[in-house]
N, C-alpha and C positions, 0 to 999 in steps of 0.2 A: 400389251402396252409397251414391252421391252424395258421396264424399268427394273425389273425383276432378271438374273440367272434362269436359264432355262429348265435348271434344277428347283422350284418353286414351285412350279407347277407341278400340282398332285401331292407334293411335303404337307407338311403339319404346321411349317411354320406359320407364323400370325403375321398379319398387318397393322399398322397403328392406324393413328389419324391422317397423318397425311397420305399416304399411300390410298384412306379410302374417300379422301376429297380428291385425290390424282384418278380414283375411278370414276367417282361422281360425277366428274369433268367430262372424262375422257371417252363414259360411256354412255353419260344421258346429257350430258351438255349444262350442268349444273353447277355453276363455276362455286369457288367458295373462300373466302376467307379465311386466313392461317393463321393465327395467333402464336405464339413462344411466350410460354410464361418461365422464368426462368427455376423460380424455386415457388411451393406453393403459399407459400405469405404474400406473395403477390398477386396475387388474382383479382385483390381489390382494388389492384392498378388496370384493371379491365371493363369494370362496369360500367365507365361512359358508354364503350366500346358496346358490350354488350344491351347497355339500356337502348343506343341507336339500333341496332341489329333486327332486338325483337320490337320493338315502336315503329321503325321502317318495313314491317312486315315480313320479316326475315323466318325462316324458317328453322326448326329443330334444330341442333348444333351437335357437335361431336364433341367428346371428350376423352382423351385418355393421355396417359401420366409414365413416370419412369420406375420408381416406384412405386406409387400406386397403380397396378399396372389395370385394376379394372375399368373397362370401356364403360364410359357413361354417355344418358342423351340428354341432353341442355333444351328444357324448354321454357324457361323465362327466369325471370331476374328478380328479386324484388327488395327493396330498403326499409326498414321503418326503427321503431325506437330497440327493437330486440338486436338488431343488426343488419348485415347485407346477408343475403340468402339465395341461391339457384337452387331451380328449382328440377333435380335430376331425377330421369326415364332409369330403371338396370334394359339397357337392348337383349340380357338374355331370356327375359321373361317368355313363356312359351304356356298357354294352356290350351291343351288337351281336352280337359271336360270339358270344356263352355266356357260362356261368357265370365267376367269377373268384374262385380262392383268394382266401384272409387274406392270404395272406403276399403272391401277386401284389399284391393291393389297397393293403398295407402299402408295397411296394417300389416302387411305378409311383406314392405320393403321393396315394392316394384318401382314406385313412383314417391320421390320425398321433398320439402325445401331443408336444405342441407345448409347449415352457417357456414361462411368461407373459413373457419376457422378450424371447420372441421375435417378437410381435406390434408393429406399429406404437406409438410412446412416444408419440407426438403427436398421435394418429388416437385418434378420438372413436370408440366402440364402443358399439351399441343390440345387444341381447339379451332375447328375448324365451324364456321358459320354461313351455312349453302345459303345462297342469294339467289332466288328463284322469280323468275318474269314473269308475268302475267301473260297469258294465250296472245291476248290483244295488240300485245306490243313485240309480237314476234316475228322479225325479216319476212319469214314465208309461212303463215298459219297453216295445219294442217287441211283435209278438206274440211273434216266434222267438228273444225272450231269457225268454220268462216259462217259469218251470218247471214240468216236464211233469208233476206229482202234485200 
């Protein structure tokens, strides 16, 4: 992509979030929304933002921090009398055995609703939010999405 040193390629270095909505874009055509939260007491300056994203059909979202530096996946939002809560994916979960319950998944920490209260106060947080189109409303559909009549 050239956004990278040519020394990159093959290192151990890591990527954040923007770099992997700059690939999102760049290599499946998946444009995405940036977010800068500045410190993480802010976040709940985001949930308009977020409540149109996933209500507009938006998909999964990225999450990662300056301090908090673990990568999270954002898959929805929600308010009530306990407070505002997202409700975060770990992207490192990996099973090997087999399949894994909801509830396994819930209980071993893979998948949680998280208070915003609970996230890093001081840790900078980038969030990116893929906006993904529908087959139907694409310039040039592929062959095996055009319709058969």
């Amino acid at each position: 992509m050239g956004d990278k040193p040519a020394s990159f390629a093959g290192s151990r270095d890591w990527i954040g979030t923007v770099e992997a909505a700059l690939c999102m874009d760049h290599f499946y055509g998946v444009p995405g929304k940036l977010l800068h939260v500045r410190i993480g007491q802010d976040l709940g300056g985001e949930l308009e933002t977020l409540y149109a994203h996933f209500q507009g059909g938006g998909g999964p979202g990225m999450m990662g921090g300056g301090r908090d530096h673990a990568s999270k996946g954002l898959l929805g939002v929600c308010s009530g009398p306990e407070g505002h809560h997202l409700l975060v994916l770990d992207p490192h979960f990996y099973s090997g055995a087999g399949p894994l319950s909801r509830q396994e998944a819930q209980a071993q920490g893979w998948v949680s609703w998280r208070a915003l209260g609970s996230f890093e106060e001081t840790s900078f947080y980038n969030l990116c939010l893929q906006h993904f189109t529908p087959w139907w409303s694409w310039p040039h559909p592929c062959i095996t999405c055009r319709p058969l009549f």
